[in-house]
N, C-alpha and C positions, 0 to 999 in steps of 0.2 A: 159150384164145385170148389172143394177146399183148396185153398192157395197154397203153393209150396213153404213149408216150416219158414220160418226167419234164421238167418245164419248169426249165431250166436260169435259176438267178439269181444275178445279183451284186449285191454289196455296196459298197454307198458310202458312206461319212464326211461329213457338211458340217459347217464351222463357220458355225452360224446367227448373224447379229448384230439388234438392234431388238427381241427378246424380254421381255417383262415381266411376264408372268403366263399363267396357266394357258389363258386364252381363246387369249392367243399360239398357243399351242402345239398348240391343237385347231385352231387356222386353218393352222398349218405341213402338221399331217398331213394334214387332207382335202385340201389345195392338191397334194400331191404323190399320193396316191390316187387324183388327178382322169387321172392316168395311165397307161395300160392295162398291166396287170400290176405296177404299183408297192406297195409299202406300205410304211409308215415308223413309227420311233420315235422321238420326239423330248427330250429331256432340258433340260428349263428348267436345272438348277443347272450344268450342265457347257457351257451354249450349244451341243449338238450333236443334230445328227438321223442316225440310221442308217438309210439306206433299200435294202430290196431292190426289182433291177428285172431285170429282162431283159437281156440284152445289147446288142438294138436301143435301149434307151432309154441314150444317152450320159450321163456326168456332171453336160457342160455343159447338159442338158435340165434334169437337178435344179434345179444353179443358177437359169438363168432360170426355173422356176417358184415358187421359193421366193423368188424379185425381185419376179415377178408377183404373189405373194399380200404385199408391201408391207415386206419384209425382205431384209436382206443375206444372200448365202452366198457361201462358198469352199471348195474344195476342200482336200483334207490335205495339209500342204506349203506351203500358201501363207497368209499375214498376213489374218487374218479381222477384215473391218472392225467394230468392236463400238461399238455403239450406247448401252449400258446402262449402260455405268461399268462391267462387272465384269472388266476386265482389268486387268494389273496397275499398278503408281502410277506404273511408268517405263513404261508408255504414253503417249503423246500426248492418245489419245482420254478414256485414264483424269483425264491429267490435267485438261485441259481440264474435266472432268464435278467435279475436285473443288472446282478452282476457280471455277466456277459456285455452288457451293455455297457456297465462302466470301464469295463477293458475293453472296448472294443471303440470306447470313444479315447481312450489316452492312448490309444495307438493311429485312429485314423484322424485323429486332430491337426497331431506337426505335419500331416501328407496333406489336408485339405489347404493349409496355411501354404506350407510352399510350393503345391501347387498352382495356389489360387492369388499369390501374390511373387509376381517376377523381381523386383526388387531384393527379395529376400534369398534366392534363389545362389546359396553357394555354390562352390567347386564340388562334384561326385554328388550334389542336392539327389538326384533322381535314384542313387542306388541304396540311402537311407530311405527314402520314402520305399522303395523296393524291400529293404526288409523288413522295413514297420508294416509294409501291409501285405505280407503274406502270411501272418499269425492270424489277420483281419479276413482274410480271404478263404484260409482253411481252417480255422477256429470260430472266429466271430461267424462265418458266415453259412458256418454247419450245420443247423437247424434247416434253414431252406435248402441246402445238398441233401439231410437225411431225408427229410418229406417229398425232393423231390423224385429220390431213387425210391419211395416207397411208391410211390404214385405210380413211376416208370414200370415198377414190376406189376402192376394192375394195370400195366395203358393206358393209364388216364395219366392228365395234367391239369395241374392248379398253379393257384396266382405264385405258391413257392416254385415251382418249375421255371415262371417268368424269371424271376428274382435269380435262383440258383444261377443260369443260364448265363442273364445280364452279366452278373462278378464273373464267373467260367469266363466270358468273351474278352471283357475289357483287361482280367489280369492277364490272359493267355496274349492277346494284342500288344500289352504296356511288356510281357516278357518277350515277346518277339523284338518288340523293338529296339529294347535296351540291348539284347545282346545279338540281335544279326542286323536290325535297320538303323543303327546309328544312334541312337537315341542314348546308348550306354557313352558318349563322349563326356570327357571329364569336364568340359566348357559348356554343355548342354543348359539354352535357357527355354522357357517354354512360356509362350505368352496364352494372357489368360481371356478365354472368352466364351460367352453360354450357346452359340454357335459352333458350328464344325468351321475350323479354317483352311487353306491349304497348306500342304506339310512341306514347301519347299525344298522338295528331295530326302529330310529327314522324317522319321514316324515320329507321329506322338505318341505320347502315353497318357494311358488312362488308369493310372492308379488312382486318381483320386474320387473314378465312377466306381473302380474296385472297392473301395475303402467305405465313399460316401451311400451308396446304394444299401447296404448292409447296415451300415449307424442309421444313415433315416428310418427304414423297413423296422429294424428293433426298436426307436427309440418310437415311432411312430405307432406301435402296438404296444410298446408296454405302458403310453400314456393312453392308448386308445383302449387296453384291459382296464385301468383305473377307472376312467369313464363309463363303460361296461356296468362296472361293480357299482357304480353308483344308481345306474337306471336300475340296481334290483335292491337298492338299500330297502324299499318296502318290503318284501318280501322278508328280509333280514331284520327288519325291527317286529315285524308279528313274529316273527319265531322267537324274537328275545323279549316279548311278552310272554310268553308262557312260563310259567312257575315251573320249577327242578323240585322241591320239596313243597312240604304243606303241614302244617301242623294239626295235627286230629286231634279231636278232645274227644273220649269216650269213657267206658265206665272206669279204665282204668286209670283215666286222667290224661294229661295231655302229652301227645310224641313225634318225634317226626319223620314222615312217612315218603318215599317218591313217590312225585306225582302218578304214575302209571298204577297203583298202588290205593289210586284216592276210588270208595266207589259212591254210586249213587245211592244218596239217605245219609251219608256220614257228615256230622259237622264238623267243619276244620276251622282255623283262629286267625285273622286276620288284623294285623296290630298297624296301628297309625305309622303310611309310611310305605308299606309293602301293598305288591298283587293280590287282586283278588285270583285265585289260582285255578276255579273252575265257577261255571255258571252255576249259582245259587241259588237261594229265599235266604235273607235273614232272619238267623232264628232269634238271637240276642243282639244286642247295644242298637246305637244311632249312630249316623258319621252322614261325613259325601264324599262322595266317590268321583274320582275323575276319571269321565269316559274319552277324552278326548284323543288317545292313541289309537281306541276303538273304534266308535262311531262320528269321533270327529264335531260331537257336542265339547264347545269350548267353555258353558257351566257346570262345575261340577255341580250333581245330582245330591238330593238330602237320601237318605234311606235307612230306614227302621226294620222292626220286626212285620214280618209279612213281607217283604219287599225286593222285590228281583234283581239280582246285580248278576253282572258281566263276567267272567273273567278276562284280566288282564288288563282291566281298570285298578284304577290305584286307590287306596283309603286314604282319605288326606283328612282324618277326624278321627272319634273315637276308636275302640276296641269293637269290633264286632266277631260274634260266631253264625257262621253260614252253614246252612244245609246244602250240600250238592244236588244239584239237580239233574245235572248234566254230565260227562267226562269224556275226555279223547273226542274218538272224533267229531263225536254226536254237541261240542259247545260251537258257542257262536264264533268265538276266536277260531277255530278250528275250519268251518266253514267259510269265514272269511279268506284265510289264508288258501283253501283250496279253492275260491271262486277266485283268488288272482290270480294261483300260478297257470288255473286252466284257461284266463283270460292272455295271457301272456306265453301260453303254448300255441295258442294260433295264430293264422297267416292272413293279413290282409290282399284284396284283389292285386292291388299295386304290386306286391310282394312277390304274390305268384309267375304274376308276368316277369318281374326281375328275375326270379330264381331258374324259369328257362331260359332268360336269355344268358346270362352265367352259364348255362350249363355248357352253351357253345362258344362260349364266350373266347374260355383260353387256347382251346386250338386254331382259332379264327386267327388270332394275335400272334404265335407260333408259326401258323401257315400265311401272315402276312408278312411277318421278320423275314419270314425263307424269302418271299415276295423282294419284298425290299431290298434284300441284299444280293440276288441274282440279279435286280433292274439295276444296279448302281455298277456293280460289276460288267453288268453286259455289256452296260452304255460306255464302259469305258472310263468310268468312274477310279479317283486313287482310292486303290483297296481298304486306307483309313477309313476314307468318310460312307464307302458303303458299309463297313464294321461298324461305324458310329451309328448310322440311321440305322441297322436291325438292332443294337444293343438299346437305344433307349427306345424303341417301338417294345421291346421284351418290355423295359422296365417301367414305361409310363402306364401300360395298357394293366393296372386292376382292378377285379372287380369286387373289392374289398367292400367297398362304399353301397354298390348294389345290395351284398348281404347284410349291410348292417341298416339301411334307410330304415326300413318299417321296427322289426323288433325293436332296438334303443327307443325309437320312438313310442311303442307300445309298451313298453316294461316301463318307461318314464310316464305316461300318462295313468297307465292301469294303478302304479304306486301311487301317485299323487291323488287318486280318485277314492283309493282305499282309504287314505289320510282325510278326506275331505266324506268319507261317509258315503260313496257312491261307489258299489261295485259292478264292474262290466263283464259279461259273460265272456267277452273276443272282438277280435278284429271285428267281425260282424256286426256286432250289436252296436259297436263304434261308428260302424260306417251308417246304420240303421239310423241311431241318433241323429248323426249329420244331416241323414234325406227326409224326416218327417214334419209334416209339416198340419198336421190337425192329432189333438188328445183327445182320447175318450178320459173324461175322469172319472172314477168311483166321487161318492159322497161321503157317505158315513165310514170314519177310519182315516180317511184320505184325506179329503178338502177340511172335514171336521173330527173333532178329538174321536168320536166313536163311544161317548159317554155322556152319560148325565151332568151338566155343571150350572150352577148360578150364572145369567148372565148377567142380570142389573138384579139393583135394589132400588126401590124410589119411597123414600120415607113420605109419613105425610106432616105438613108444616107444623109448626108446634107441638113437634109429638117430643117420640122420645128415643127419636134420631134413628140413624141408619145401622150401626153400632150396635145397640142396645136391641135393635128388632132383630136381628140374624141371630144374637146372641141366645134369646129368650127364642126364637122358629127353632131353633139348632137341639136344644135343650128337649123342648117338645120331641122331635122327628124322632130324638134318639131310640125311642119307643118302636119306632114306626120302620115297616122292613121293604116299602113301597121306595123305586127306585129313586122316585122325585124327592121324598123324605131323607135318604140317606145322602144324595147332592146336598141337600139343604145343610144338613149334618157335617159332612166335609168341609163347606166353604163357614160353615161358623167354627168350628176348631182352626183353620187356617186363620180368620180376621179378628176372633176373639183372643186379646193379648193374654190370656191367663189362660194357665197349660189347663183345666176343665171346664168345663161344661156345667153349669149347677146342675142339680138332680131334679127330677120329675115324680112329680105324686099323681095319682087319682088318672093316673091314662086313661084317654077313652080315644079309641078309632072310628071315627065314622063313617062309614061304606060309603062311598061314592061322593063322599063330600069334604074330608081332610082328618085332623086329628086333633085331639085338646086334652090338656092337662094343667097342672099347677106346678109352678113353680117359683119361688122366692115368694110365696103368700100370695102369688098372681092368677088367676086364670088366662092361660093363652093357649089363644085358638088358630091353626092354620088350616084356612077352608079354601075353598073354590070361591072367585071372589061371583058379589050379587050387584045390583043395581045402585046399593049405597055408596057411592066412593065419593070422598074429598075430590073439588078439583085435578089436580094433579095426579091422583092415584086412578083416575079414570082415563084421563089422556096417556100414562102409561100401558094400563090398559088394552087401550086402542093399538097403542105400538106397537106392541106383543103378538095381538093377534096377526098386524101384517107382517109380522118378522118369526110368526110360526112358532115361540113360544109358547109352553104352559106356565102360564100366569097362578097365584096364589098369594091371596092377601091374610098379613097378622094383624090379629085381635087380639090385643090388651084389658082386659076386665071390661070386654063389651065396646072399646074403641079399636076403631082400625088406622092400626099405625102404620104398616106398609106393604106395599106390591112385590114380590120375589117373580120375577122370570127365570125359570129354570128350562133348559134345551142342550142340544149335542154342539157345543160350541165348536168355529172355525178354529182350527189351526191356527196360531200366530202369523206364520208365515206366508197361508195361504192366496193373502190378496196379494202379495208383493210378486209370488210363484207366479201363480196366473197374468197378471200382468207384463212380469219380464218374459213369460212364453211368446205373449202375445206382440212384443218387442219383438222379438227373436222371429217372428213370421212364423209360427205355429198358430192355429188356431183352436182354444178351447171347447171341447163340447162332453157337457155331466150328462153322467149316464145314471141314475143310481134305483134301486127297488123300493126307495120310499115313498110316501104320499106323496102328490102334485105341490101341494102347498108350501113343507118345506124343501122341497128343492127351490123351489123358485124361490126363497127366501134366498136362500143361499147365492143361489146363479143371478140373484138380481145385488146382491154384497160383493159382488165377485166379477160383477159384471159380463157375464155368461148370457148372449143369448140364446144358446141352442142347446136344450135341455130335454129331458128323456126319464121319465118317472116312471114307477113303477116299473122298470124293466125286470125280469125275471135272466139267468143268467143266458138263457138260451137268445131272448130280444137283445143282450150286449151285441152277446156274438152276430146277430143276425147285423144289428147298427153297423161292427166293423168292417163285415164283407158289403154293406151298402156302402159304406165311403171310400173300400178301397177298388171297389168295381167303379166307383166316380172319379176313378184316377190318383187318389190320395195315397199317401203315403200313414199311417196310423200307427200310431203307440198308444197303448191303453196302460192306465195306474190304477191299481187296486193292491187290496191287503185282504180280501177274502175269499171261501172257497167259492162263493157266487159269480168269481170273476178269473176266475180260471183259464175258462173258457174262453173267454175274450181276450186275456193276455196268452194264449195259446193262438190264438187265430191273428192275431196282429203281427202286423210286419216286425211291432219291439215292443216286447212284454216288460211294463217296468213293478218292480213289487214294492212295497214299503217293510223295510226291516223290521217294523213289531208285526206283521202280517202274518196269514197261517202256513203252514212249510207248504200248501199245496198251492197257494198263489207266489212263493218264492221259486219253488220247485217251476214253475210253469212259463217264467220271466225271464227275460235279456237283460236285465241292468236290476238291483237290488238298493234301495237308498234307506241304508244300515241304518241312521238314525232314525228312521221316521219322517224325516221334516219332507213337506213337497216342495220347499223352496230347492231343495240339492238340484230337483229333476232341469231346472235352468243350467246350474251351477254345471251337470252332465251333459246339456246340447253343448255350451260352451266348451266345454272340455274335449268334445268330441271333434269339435269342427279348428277348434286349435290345432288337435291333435294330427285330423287329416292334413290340413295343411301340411303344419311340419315336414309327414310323410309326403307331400305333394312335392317340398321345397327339394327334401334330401332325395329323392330321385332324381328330380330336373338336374340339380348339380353330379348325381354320380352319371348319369348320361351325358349330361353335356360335357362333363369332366374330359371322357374319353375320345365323344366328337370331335373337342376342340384341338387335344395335345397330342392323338396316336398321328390325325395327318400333319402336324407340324413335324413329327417325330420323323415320317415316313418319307417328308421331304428334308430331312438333314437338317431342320430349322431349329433343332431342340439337342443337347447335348446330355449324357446318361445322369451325370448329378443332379442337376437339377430337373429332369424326369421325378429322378425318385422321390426328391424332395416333394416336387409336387402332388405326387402320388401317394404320399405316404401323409400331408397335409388336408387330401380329400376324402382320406377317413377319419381323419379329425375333427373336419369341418362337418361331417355328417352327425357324429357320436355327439359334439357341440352343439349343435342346433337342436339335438331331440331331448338333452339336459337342461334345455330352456324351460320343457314341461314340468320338472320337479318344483320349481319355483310359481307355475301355475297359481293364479288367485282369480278365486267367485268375484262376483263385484260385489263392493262394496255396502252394507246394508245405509239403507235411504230411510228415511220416515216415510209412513204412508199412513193413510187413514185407518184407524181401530177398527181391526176387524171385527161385521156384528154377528154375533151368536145365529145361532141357528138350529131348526129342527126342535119338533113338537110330540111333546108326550100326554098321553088321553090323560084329563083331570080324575082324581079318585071322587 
């Protein structure tokens, strides 16, 4: 019986503005929940909400809902109004917010001073601090009054409610006093202490939890939007790789074009110095290119004609002309930048749990202030110090820190990953990383280049050296269109100092046995080697065939001067990848559909015992669900369409960035350069990363554990509440900036990785 259709959903982007903490942010998602078929993610540190809907529910429904629950939104594309200060300083709104903050600090400065030092404390001291801080009170401290009477007309309440409330109490309190409890006396001194004291018949005042409440709260967010902006500086640096113009050369000669403008097949000009501005083929010049913005290879790359570049890699050599191959959204700069933002649209477990318990967070706080201040009162308490204990219960209690723990954390790791050549799909794949603990590897592409190359040369003694024999096989091959002939071909243009190759006369191919011709007056022959070999040339030989090799010896006018092993050589990186996995308590195991022989070449280079040949891609997958039904936890790496299937079935699909879009498509984590060393470099990052998240919730929980019941019992006085409040979202935004400076370890020497993988002799 046919199953019910699939419910078709789309995807929206808002930029949220008015957010302030984590209550915010549980009032964003149920508010858009509240619509049938909707659900949403919303991210305090980035100001953005991801919501899936239907396609009956329009965009502009988002917006107005997310207006109606008492906050700003816009769509992608358009200037998102920001309420918070976390935009940047050449904003309007930013600035506006910081200069708020500069008047609102030369005003509550001379009230925190003489309130906080008796000494200093003149004649009528308390009626200047009175009119210094009621500009602080209904000025400075109107942002959290406007947010909180928007909240109030929706019923709900956030951390600005708290805040609003706090000022509201302490300055109504410090103006009761001054002018009906005594407090207004021209001789009034007031001593100083982070405790509630007894008011010996006079009230105190608290102008200066009026005053300070308000300076810490702004000054404490608008260092905590700075920090913000920095966990998305990646983000902001792939976007200011992308090329604005481009210069096209065509029949009419050369102009310049906007990028959106550029299409595929058109060559554009690329001068020493500047982006390459879309993914290409070189059609003209040489240069190299620096990918290291990109995939986080720190050599630049040589490339010619034929030869694929990046954009957003820089030319740092000659003049080149590129053919587009790529544009918009379809380059790899393009896809990188949307596999971070959509790694940094979602929520980790941790996160989850924070964001309900925010959600009840601030009426709890609210409905314990009421607590508080009816027990102080009841009992008979002076009506000060019960006004004191619900005012800093308002102010210590945010859950600013709860909203910020995981995302800061996650937009700093996901950036520093993209830098370093490792993209993570999400939270998930994050956390995935962190628990695995056995690899399925591919072979061919993965462990090894995925190619034909030279891997030794062994001259024989008294010849006519190692030089001279590649030089003259190279020469020969050129003829020859047999995969092993053209390696050959490759590595003698690379080792022979002189930009040609001599030429070849009288070619002759010999089926199933190599190739010969003349060149420099010589005859030389590259066959299949026989039972004659020199000493040496036969112990290599031998090597060869245990390290899976096809072997092929040069003949010189009838002498054999030397052995070429040619095979799908290891990765550089490869033994060092494997072994730091196996550091890290993962355990390796190669999967791959080649012969028996060379694999185990490899897994025994590599030191792999638990190897898997000839697998067909349906035997991966079958492998994966064996080891994860054995309790494992499994991440498989591959770069083909053969492996699919198996980075679909595994708990974390990792792909390799030169791979086919159908095993990038199919994967958790992508390692943009190629290299399999990254795939260390990303457990590492991962389990840093949770940490972090680990550390900055312990503190935003314990934060509150520790200071709402000091608050509760009058132990704690409102300024330094706030202080301290407004310190533990700093301390969270702090801790998850540690990631940007994240560093792989160090490269070690290790043993020469040996070539590997064997091709049938011609």
């Amino acid at each position: 019986m046919a199953g019910e259709p699939a419910v078709v959903q789309e995807v929206t982007d808002l930029a949220v503005g008015g957010m302030t903490c984590a209550a915010c942010v549980k009032r964003v998602e149920k508010k858009l929940a509240r619509l049938d078929g909707v659900s949403a993610s919303v991210n305090l540190a980035a100001g953005r909400a991801r919501v899936h809907h239907p396609p009956e529910v329009l965009p502009e429904q988002l917006v107005a809902t997310v207006e109606q629950a008492g906050y700003t939104a816009t769509l992608p594309g358009r200037p998102a109004e920001r309420r918070d200060g976390s935009g940047d300083d050449t904003d309007p709104e930013a600035r506006r917010e910081r200069d708020r903050l500069a008047v609102t600090a030369l005003l509550a400065v001379p009230v925190l001073v003489l309130s906080m030092v008796p000494a200093w404390q003149f004649r009528n001291w308390q009626w200047l601090c009175f009119v210094l801080a009621a500009p602080v009170v209904v000025w400075g401290a109107r942002p959290f009054h406007q947010r909180a009477a928007r909240a109030l007309r929706h019923s709900a309440s956030t951390m600005d409610t708290l805040v609003s409330l706090g000022v509201v109490a302490s300055f109504a309190w410090s103006t009761y006093a001054l002018f009906l409890g005594g407090a207004g006396d021209p001789g009034m001194r007031m001593p100083v202490s982070l405790v509630p004291t007894a008011s010996d018949g006079v009230a105190h005042i608290y102008l200066e939890a009026a005053v300070g409440v308000p300076l810490f709260v702004l000054a404490g967010r608008y260092l905590e939007a700075r920090a913000r902006r920095g966990t998305g500086a990646a983000l902001r640096s792939l976007a200011e790789l992308a090329a604005k113009e481009v210069a096209v050369r065509d029949d009419a000669g050369e102009r310049l074009v906007a990028i959106e403008d550029l299409r595929v097949g058109q060559v554009f000009v690329v001068r020493p110095g500047e982006r390459v501005a879309t993914d290409g083929t070189v059609a003209e010049g040489s240069s190299a290119v620096d990918l290291s913005l990109v995939t986080g290879e720190s050599e630049p790359a040589e490339v010619g004609p034929g030869t694929a570049v990046i954009g957003g890699s820089v030319n740092v050599g000659g003049l080149l002309a590129v053919r587009a191959t790529a544009v918009g959204a379809d380059t790899r700069l393009a896809r990188i930048t949307h596999l971070v933002t959509e790694a940094q649209a979602g929520k980790a477990r941790a996160q989850r749990l924070a964001d309900r318990v925010a959600g009840v967070f601030v009426p709890v706080v609210l409905t314990l202030a009421a607590t508080v201040l009816g027990f102080w009162l009841g009992a008979g308490a002076d009506p000060q110090a019960a006004i004191t204990a619900c005012v800093a219960v308002l102010v210590v209690a945010c859950p600013c820190a709860l909203g910020l723990a995981t995302p800061t954390a996650l937009m700093a790791a996901t950036g520093r990953g993209a830098r370093l050549g490792v993209l993570v799909g999400g939270p998930q794949a994050l956390e995935g990383l962190r628990h695995i603990d056995v690899v399925v590897l591919d072979k061919t592409g993965t462990l090894t280049s995925g190619h034909m190359s030279v891997a030794r040369i062994t001259a024989a003694p008294r010849g006519i050296g190692e030089e001279q024999a590649i030089r003259l096989a190279g020469a020969v091959e050129r003829g020859s269109e047999h995969p092993l002939g053209r390696a050959i071909t490759v590595h003698a243009r690379r080792a022979t100092p002189a930009a040609t190759l001599p030429a070849v006369t009288a070619f002759t191919a010999l089926p199933g046995r190599g190739v010969r011709g003349e060149v420099e007056g010589r005859l030389v022959e590259v066959l299949a080697p026989d039972d004659e070999l020199p000493v040496p040339l036969a112990e290599a030989l031998a090597a060869a065939e245990t390290a899976a090799h096809t072997p092929v010896v040069v003949r010189v006018d009838g002498v054999t001067e030397a052995l070429i092993e040619v095979g799908d050589v290891l990765r550089p990186g490869s033994y060092r990848a494997v072994d730091r996995l196996r550091r890290l308590g993962v355990r390796p195991v190669l999967a791959t559909g080649d012969r028996e022989a060379p694999a185990r070449a490899v897994a025994t280079a590599l030191r792999i015992d638990d190897v898997h040949a000839r697998c067909t891609p349906e035997d991966k997958a079958r492998l994966v669900h064996r080891l994860q039904e054995g309790g494992h936890r499994v991440a498989v790496v591959g770069d083909g369409v053969n492996d699919a299937a198996a980075l679909a079935g595994a708990d974390l699909g990792i792909a390799m960035g030169a791979g086919t879009d159908v095993a990038v498509g199919a994967a958790d984590v992508t390692l943009v350069r190629g290299d399999i060393d990254a795939l260390a470099d990303a457990v590492r990052l991962s389990r840093s990363t949770l940490a972090t998240i680990r550390v900055n919730l312990l503190w935003a929980f314990g934060y509150n554990a520790v200071t709402v019941p000091l608050a509760m019992v009058g132990l704690l006085n409102p300024m330094p509440a706030a202080a301290a409040m407004s310190v533990s979202s700093l301390l969270v935004v702090g801790n998850s900036l540690r990631l940007r400076a994240w560093q792989p370890a160090p490269a070690r020497s290790r043993p020469p990785a040996t070539p590997a993988r064997a091709r049938s002799p011609r």
